[in-house]
C-alpha positions in Angstrom: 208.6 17.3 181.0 209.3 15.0 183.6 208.1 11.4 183.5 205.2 10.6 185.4 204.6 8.0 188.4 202.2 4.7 187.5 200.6 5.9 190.4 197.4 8.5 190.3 193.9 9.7 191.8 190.6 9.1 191.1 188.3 11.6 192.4 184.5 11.8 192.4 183.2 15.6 193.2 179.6 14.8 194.2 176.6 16.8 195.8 174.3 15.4 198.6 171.7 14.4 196.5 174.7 12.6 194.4 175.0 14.8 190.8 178.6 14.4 190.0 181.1 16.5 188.0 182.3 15.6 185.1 184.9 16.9 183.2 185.3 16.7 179.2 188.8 16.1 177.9 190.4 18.4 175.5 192.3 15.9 173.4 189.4 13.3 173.3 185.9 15.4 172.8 183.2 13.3 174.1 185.5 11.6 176.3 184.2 12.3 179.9 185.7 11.4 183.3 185.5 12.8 186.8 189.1 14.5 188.2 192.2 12.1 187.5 195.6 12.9 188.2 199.2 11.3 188.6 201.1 11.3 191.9 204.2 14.1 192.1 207.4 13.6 194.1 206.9 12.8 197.5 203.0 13.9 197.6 200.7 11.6 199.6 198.0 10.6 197.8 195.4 13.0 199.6 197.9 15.6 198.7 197.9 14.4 195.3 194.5 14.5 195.0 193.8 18.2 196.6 195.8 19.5 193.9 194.4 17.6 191.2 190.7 18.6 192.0 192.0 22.5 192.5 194.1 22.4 189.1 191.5 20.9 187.0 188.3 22.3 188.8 189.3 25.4 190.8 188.0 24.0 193.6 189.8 24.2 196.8 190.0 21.2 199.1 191.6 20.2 202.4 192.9 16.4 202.4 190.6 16.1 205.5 187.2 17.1 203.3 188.1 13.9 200.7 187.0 10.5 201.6 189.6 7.7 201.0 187.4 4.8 199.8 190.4 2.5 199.9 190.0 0.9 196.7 192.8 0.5 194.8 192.3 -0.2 190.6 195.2 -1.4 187.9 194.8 -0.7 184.5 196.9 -0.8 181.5 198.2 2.8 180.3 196.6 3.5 177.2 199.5 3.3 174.3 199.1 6.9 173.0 200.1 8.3 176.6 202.7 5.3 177.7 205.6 7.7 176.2 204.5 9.9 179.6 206.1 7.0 182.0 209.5 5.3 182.6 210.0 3.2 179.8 208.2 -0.4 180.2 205.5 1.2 182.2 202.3 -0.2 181.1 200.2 -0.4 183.9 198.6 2.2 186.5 198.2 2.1 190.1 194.6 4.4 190.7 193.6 5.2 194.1 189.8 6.1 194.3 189.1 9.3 196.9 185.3 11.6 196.6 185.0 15.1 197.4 181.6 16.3 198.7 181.0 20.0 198.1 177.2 21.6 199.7 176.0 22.1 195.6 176.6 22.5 192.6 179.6 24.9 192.4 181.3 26.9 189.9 183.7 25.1 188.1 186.7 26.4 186.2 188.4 23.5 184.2 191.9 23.7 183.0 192.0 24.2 179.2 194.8 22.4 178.6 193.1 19.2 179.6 189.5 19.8 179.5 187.0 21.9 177.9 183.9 21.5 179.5 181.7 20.4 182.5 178.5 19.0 183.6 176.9 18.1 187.1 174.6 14.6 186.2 173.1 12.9 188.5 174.7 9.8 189.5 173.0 7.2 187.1 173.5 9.7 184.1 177.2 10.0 185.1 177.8 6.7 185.0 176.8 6.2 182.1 178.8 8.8 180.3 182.2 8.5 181.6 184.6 6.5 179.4 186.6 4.8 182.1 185.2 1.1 183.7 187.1 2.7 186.8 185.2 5.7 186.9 181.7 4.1 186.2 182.3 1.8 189.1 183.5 4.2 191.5 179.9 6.5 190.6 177.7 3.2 190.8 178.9 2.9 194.5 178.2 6.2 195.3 174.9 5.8 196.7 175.8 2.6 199.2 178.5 5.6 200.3 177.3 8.7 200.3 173.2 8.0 200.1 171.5 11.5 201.2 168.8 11.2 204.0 
């Protein structure tokens, strides 16, 4: 396994009327968060974000049909997953993007990182995700994204 970049996606997948996807993590139960992912080679981000929301959710996304929020987050690696970066990487570089799909879709998680789903609406999301990052991205999605 190849080390990974300090550098990754955050991704909210949202419906109109703003229920959000969450995804369960397979080594953490309980632990919920919306898509993540770390930067690969010379991906751009929108890149690295397509493939992130299509390997962990199925669903397929042009970099056009994200929204790049432009807000950037640093946070310090958690010390059970540091041993996944160069050595003396501590901290993270996030770059927060939002995929809006017509409804809820299907949803096919990968099982080696997750092993479940729900679609919450946007206050109940935030609420259950374990990630300050995450809970502040969904508590700006209605200023964003507000349906008419």
């Amino acid at each position: 396994m190849s080390l990974k970049k300090p550098v990754s996606v955050l991704v909210l997948i949202h419906t109109p009327d703003l229920h959000v996807l969450l995804l369960e993590r397979a080594a953490h139960p309980g632990f919920w968060q919306s898509v993540t992912g770390s930067q690969e080679g010379d991906e751009s981000l929108p890149e690295t974000a397509v493939r992130e929301v299509r390997e962990e959710t199925g669903i397929g996304a042009h970099p056009v049909a994200l929204a790049d929020w432009h807000i950037i987050n640093r946070y310090e690696i958690f010390k059970e997953w540091r041993h996944r970066y160069p050595p003396g990487v501590t901290q993270n570089t996030e770059h927060v993007f939002s995929l809006e799909v017509p409804q809820t879709v299907p949803v096919a998680v990968a099982p080696d990182e997750h092993q479940g789903h729900l679609w919450l609406p946007w206050r109940e999301a935030a609420a259950q995700v374990f990630s300050w990052s995450n809970r502040d991205a969904i508590l700006m999605l209605p200023r964003r994204f507000r349906a008419a």
